[in-house]
N, CA, C and O atoms as a Tripos MOL2 file, in Angstrom:
@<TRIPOS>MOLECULE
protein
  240   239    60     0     0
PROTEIN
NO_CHARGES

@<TRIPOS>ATOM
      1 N         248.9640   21.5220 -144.7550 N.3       1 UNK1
      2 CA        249.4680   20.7470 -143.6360 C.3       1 UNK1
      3 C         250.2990   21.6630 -142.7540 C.2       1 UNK1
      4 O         250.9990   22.5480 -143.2470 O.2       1 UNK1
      5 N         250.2040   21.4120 -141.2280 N.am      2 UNK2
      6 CA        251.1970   22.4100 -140.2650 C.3       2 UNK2
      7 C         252.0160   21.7670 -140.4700 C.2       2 UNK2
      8 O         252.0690   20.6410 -140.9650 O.2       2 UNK2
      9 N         253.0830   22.7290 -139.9370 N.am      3 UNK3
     10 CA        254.6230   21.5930 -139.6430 C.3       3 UNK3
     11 C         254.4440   21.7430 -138.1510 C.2       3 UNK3
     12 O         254.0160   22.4210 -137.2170 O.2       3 UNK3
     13 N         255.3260   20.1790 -138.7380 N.am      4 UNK4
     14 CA        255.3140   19.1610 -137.8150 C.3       4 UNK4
     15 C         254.3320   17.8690 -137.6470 C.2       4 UNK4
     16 O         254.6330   16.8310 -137.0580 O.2       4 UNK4
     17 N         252.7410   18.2410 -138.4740 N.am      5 UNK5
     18 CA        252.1600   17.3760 -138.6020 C.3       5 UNK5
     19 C         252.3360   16.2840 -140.4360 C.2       5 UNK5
     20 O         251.9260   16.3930 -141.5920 O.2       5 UNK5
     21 N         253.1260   15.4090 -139.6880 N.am      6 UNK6
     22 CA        253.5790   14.5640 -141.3740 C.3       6 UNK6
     23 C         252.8390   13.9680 -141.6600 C.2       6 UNK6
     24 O         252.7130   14.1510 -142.8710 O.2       6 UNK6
     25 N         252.2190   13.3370 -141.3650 N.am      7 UNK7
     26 CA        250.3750   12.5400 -141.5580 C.3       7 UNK7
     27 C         249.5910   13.1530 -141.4130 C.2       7 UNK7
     28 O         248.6690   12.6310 -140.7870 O.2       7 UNK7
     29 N         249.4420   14.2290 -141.7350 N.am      8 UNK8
     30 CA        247.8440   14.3790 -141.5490 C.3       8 UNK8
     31 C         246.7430   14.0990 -142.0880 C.2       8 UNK8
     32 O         246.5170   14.7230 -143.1240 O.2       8 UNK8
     33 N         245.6560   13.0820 -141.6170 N.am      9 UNK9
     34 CA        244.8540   12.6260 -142.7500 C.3       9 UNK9
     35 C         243.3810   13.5040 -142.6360 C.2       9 UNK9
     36 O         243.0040   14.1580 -141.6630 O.2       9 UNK9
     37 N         242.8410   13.3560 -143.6270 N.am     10 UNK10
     38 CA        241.6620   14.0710 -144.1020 C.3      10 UNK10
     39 C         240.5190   12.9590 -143.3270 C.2      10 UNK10
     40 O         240.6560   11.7600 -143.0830 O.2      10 UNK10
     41 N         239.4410   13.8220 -143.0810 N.am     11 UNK11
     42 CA        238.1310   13.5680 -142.2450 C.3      11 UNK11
     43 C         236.9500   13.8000 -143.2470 C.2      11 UNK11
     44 O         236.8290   14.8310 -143.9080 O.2      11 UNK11
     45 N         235.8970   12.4930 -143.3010 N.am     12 UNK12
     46 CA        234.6720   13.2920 -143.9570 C.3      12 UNK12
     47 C         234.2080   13.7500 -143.3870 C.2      12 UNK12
     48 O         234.6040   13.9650 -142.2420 O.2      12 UNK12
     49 N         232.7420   14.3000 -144.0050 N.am     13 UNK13
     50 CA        232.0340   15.2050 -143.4450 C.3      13 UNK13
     51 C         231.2640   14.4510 -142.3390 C.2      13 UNK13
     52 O         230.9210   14.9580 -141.2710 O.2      13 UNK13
     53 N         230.9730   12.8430 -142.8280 N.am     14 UNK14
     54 CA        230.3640   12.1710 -141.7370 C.3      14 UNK14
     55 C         231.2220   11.6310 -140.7900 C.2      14 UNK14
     56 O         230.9540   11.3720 -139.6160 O.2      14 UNK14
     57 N         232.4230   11.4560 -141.4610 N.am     15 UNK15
     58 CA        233.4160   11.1000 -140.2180 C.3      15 UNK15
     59 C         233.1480   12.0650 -138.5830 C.2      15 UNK15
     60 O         232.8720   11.8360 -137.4050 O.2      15 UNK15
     61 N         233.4110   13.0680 -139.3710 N.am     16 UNK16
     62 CA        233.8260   14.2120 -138.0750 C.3      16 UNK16
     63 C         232.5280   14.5560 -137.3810 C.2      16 UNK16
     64 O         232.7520   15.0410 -136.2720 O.2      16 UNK16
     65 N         230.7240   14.4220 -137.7950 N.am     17 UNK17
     66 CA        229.6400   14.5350 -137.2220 C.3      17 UNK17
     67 C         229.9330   13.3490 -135.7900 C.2      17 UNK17
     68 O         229.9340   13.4420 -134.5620 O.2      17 UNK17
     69 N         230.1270   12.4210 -136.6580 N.am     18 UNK18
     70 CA        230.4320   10.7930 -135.5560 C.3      18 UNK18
     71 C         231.2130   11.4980 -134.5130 C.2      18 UNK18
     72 O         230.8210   11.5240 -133.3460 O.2      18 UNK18
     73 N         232.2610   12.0460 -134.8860 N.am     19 UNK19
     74 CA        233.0980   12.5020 -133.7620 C.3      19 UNK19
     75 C         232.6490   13.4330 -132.7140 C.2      19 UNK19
     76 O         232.7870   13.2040 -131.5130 O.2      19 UNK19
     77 N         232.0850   14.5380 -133.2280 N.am     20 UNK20
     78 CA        231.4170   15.5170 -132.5760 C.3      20 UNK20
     79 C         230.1030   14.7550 -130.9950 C.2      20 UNK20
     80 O         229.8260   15.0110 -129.8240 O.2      20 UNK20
     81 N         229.7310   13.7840 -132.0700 N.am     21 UNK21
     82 CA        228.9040   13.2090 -130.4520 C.3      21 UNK21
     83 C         229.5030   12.5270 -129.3210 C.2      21 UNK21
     84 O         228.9680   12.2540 -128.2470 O.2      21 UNK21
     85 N         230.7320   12.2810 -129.7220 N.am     22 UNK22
     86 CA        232.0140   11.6290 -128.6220 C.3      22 UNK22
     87 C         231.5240   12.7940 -127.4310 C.2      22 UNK22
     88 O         230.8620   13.7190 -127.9000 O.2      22 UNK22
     89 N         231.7750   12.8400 -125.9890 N.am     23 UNK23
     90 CA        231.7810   14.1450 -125.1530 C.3      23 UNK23
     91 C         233.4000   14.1310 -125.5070 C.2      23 UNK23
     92 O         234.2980   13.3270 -125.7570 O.2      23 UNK23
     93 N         233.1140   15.9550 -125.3230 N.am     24 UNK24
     94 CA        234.3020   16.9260 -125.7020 C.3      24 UNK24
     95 C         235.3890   16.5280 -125.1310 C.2      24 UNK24
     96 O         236.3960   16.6940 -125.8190 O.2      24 UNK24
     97 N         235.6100   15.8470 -123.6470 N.am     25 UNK25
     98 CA        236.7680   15.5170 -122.8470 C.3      25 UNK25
     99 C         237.2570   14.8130 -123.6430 C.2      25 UNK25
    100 O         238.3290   15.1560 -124.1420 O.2      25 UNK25
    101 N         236.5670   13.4610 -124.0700 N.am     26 UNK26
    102 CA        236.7270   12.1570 -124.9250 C.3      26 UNK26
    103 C         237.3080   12.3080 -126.3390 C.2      26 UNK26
    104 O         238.0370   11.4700 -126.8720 O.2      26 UNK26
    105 N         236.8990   13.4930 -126.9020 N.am     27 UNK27
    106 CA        237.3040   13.3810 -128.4120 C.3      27 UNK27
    107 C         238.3090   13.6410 -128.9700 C.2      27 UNK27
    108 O         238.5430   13.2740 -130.1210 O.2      27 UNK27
    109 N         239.4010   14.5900 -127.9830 N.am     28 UNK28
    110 CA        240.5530   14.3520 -128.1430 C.3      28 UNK28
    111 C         241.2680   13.3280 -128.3290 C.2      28 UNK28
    112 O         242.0580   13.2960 -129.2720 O.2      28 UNK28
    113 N         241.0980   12.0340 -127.2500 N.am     29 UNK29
    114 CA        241.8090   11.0910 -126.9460 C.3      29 UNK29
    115 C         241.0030   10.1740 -128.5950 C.2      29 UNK29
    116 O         241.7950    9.4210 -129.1620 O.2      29 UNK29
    117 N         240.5350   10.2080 -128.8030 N.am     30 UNK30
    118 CA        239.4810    9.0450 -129.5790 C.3      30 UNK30
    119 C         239.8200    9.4180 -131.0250 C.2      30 UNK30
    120 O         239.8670    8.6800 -132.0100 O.2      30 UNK30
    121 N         240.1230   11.1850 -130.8920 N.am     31 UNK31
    122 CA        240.5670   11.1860 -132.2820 C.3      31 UNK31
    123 C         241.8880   10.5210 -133.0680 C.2      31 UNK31
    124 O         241.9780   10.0730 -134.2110 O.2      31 UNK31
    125 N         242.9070   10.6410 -131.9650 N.am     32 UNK32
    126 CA        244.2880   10.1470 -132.1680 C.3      32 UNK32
    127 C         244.0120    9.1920 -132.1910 C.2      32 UNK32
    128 O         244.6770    8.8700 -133.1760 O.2      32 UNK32
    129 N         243.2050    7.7470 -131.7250 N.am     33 UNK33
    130 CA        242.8650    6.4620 -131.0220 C.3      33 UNK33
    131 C         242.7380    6.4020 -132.7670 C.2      33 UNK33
    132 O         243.8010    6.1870 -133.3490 O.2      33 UNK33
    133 N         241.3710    6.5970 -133.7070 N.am     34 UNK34
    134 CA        241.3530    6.5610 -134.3160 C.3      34 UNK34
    135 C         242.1030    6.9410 -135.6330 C.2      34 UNK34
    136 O         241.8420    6.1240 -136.5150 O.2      34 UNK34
    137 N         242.8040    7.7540 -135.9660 N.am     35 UNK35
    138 CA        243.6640    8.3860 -136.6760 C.3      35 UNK35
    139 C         245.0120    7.3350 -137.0050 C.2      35 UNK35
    140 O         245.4970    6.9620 -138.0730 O.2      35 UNK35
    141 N         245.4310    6.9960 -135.3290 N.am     36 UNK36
    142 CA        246.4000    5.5210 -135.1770 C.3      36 UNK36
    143 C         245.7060    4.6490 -136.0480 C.2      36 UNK36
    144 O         246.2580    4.4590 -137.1310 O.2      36 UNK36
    145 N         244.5690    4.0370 -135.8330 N.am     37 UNK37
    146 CA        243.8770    2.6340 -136.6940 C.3      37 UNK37
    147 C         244.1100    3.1400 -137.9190 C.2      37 UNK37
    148 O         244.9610    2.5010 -138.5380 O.2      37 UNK37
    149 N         243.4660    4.4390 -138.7190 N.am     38 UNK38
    150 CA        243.4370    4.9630 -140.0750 C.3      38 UNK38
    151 C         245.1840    4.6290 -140.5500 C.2      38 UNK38
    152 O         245.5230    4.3850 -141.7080 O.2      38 UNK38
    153 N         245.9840    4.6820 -139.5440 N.am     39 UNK39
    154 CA        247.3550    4.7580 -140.4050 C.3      39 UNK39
    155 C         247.5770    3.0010 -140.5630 C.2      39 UNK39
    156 O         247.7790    2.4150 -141.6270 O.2      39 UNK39
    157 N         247.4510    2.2150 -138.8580 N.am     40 UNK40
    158 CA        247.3460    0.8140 -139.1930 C.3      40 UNK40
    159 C         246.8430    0.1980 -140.6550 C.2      40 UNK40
    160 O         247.2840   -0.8580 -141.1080 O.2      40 UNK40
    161 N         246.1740    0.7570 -141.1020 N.am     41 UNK41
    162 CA        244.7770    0.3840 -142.0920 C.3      41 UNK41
    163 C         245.4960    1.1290 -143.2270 C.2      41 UNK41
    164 O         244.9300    1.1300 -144.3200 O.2      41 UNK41
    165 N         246.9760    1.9260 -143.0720 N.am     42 UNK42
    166 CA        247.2740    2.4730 -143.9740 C.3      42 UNK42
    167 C         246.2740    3.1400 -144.9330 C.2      42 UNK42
    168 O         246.2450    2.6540 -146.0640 O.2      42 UNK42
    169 N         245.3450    4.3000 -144.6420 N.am     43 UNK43
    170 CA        244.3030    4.6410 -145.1540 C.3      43 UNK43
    171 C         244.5590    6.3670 -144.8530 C.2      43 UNK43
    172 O         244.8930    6.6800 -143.7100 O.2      43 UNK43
    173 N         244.3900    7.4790 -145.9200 N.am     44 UNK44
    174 CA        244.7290    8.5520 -145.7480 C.3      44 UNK44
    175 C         243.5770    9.7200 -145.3740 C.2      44 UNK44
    176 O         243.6550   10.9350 -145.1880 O.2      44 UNK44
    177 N         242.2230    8.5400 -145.3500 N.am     45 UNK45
    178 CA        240.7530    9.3520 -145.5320 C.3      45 UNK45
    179 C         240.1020    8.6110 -144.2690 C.2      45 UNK45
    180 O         240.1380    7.3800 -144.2420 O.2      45 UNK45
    181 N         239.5010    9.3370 -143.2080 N.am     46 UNK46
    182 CA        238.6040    9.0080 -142.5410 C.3      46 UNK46
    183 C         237.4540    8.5450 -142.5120 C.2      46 UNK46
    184 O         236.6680    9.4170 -142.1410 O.2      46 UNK46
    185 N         236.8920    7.4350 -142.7580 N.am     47 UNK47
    186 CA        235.0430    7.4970 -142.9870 C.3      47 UNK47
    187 C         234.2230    7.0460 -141.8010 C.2      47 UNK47
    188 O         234.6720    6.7740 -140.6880 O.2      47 UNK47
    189 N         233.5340    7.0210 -142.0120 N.am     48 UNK48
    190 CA        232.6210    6.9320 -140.8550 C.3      48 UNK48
    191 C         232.7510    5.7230 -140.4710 C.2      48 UNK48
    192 O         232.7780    5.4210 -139.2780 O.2      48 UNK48
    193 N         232.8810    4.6030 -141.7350 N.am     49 UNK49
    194 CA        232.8070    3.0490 -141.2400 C.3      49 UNK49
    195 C         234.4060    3.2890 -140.5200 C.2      49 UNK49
    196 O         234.2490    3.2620 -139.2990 O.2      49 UNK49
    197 N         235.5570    3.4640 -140.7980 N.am     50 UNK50
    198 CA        236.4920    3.5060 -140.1670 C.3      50 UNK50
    199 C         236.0350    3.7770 -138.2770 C.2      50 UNK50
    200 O         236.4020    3.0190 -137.3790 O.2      50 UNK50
    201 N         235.2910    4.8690 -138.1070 N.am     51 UNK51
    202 CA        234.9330    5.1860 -136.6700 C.3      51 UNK51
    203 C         234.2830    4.2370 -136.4940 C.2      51 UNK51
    204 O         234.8850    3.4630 -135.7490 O.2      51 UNK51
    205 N         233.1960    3.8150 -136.8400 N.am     52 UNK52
    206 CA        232.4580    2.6240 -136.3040 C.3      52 UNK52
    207 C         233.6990    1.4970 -135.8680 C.2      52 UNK52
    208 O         233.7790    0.7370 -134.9040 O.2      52 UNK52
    209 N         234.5810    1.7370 -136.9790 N.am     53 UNK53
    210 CA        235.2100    0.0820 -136.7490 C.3      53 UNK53
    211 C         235.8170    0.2430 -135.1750 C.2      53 UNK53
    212 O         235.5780   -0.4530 -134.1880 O.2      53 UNK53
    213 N         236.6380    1.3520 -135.3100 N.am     54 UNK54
    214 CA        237.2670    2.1010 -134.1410 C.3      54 UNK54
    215 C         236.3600    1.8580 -132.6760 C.2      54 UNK54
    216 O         236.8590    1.3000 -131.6990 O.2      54 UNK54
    217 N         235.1660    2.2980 -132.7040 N.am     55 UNK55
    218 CA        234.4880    1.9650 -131.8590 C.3      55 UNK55
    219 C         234.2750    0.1940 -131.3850 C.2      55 UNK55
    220 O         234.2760   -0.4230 -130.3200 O.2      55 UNK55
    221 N         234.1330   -0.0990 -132.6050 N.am     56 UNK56
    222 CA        234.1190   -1.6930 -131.9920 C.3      56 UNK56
    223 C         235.5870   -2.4050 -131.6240 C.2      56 UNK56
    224 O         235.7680   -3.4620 -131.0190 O.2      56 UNK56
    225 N         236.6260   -1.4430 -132.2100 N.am     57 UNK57
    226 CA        238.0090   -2.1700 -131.7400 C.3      57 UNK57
    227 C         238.0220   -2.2310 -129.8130 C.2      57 UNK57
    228 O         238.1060   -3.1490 -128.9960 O.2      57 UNK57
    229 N         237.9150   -1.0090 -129.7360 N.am     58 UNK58
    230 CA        238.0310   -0.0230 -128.6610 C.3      58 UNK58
    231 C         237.1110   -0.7840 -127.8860 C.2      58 UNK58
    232 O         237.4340   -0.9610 -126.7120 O.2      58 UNK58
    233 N         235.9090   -1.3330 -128.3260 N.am     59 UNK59
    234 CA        234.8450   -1.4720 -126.9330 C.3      59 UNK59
    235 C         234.3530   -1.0920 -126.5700 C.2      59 UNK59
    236 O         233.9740   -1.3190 -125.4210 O.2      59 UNK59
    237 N         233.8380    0.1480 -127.6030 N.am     60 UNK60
    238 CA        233.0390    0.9380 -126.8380 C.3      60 UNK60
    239 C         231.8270    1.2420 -127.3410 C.2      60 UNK60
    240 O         231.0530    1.9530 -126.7000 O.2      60 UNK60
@<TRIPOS>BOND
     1     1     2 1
     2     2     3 1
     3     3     4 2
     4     3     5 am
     5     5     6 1
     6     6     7 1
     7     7     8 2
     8     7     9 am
     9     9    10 1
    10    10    11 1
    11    11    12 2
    12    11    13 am
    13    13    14 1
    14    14    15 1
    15    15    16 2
    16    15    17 am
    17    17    18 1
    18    18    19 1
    19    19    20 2
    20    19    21 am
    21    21    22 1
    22    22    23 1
    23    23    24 2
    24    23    25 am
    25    25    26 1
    26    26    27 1
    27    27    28 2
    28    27    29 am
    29    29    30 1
    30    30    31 1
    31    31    32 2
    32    31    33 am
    33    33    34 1
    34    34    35 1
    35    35    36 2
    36    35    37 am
    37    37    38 1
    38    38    39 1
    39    39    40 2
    40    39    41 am
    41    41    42 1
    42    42    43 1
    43    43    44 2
    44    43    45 am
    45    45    46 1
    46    46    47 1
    47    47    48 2
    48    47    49 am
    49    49    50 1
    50    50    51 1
    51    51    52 2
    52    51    53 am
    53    53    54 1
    54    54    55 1
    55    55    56 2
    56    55    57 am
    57    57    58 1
    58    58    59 1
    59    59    60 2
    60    59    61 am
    61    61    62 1
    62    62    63 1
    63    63    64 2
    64    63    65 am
    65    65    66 1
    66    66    67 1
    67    67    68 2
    68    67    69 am
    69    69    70 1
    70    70    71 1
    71    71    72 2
    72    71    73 am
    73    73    74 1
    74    74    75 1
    75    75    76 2
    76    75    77 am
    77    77    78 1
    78    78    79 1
    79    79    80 2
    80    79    81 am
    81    81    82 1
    82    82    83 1
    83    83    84 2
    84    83    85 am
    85    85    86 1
    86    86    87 1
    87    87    88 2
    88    87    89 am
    89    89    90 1
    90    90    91 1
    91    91    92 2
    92    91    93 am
    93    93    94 1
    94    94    95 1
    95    95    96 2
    96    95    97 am
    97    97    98 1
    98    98    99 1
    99    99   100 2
   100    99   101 am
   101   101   102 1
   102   102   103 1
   103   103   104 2
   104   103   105 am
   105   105   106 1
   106   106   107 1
   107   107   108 2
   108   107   109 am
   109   109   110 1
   110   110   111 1
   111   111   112 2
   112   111   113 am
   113   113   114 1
   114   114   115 1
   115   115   116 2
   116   115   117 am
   117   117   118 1
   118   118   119 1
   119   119   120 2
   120   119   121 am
   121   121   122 1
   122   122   123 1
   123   123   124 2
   124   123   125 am
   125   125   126 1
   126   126   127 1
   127   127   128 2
   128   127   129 am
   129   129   130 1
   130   130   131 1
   131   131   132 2
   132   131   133 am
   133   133   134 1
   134   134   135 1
   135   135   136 2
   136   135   137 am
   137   137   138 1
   138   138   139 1
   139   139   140 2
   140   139   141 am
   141   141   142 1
   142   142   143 1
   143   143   144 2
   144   143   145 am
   145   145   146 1
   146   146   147 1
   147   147   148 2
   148   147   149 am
   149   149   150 1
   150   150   151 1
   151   151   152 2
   152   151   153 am
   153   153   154 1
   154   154   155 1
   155   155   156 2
   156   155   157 am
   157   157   158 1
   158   158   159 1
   159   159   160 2
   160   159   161 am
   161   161   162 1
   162   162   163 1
   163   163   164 2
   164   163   165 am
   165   165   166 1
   166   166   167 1
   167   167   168 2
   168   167   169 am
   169   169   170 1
   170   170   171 1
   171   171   172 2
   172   171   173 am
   173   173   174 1
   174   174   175 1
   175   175   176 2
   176   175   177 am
   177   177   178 1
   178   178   179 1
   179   179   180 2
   180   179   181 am
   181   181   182 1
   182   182   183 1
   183   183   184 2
   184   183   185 am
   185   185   186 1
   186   186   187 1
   187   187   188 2
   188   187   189 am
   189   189   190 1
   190   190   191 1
   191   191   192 2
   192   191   193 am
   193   193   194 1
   194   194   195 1
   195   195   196 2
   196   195   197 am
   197   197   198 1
   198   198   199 1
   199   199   200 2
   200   199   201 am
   201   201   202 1
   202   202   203 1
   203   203   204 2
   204   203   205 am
   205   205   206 1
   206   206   207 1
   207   207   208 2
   208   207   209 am
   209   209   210 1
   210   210   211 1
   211   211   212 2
   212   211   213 am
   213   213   214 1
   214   214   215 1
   215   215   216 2
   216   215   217 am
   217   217   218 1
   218   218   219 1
   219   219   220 2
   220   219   221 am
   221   221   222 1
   222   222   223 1
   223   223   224 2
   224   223   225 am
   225   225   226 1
   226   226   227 1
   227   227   228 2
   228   227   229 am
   229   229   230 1
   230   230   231 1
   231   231   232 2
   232   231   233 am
   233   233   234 1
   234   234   235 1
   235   235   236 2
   236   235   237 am
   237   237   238 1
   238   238   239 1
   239   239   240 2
@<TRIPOS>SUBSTRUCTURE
     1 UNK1         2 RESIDUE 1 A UNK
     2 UNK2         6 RESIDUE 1 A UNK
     3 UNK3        10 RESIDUE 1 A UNK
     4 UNK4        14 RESIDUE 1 A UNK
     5 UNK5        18 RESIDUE 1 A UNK
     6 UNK6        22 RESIDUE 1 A UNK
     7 UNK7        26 RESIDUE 1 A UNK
     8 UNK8        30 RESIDUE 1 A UNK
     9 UNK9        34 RESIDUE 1 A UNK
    10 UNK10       38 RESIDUE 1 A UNK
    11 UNK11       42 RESIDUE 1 A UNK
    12 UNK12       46 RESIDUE 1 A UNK
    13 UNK13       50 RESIDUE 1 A UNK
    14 UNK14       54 RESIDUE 1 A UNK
    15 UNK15       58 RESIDUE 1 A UNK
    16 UNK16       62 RESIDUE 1 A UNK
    17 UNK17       66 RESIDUE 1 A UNK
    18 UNK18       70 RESIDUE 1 A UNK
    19 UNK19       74 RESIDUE 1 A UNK
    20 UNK20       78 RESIDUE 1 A UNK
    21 UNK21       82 RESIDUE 1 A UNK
    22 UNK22       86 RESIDUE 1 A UNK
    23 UNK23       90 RESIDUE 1 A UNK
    24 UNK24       94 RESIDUE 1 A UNK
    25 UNK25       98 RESIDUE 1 A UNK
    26 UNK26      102 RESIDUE 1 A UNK
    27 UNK27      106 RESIDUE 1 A UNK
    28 UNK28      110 RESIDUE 1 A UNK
    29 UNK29      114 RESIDUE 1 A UNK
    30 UNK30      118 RESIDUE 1 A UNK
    31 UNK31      122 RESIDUE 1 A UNK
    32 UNK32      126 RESIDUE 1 A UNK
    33 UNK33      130 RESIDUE 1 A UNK
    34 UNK34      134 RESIDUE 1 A UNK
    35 UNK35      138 RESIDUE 1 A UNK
    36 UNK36      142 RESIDUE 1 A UNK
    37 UNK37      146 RESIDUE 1 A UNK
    38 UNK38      150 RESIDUE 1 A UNK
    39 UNK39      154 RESIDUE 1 A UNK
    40 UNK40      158 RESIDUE 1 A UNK
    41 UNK41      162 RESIDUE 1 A UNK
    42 UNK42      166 RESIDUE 1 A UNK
    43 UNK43      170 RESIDUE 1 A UNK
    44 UNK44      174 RESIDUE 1 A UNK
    45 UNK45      178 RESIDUE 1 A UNK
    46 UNK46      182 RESIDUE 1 A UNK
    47 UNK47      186 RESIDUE 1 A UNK
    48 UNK48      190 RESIDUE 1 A UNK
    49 UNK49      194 RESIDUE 1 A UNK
    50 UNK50      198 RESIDUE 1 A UNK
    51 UNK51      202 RESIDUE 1 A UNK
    52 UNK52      206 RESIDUE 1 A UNK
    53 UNK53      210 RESIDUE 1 A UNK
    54 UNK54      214 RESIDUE 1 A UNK
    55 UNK55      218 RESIDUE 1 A UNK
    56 UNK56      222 RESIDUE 1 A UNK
    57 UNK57      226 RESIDUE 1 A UNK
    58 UNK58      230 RESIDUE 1 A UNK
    59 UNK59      234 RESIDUE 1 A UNK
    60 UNK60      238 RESIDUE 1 A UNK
């Protein structure tokens, strides 16, 4: 973990493919977007259904 980052949660392998097709401008913002829900959800692991869910929170 860096410092300064106190949460940092872990990504699967399919998590982060999902992410990768976000466009590059977008995936910054979408990662934190999501990462926020993962902590809501009190959850320390990323999965893919998490992004999906993310996506349907979001609307998009």
């Amino acid at each position: 973990m860096a410092s300064g980052d106190v949460d940092e949660l872990e990504w699967t392998p399919e998590a982060l493919a999902k992410l990768q097709n976000i466009p590059f401008f977008a995936r910054s913002p979408a990662r934190l977007r999501i990462e926020e829900l993962a902590r809501a959800y009190e959850v320390d692991l990323v999965t893919v259904e998490l992004v999906k869910q993310a996506r349907s929170e979001f609307g998009q």
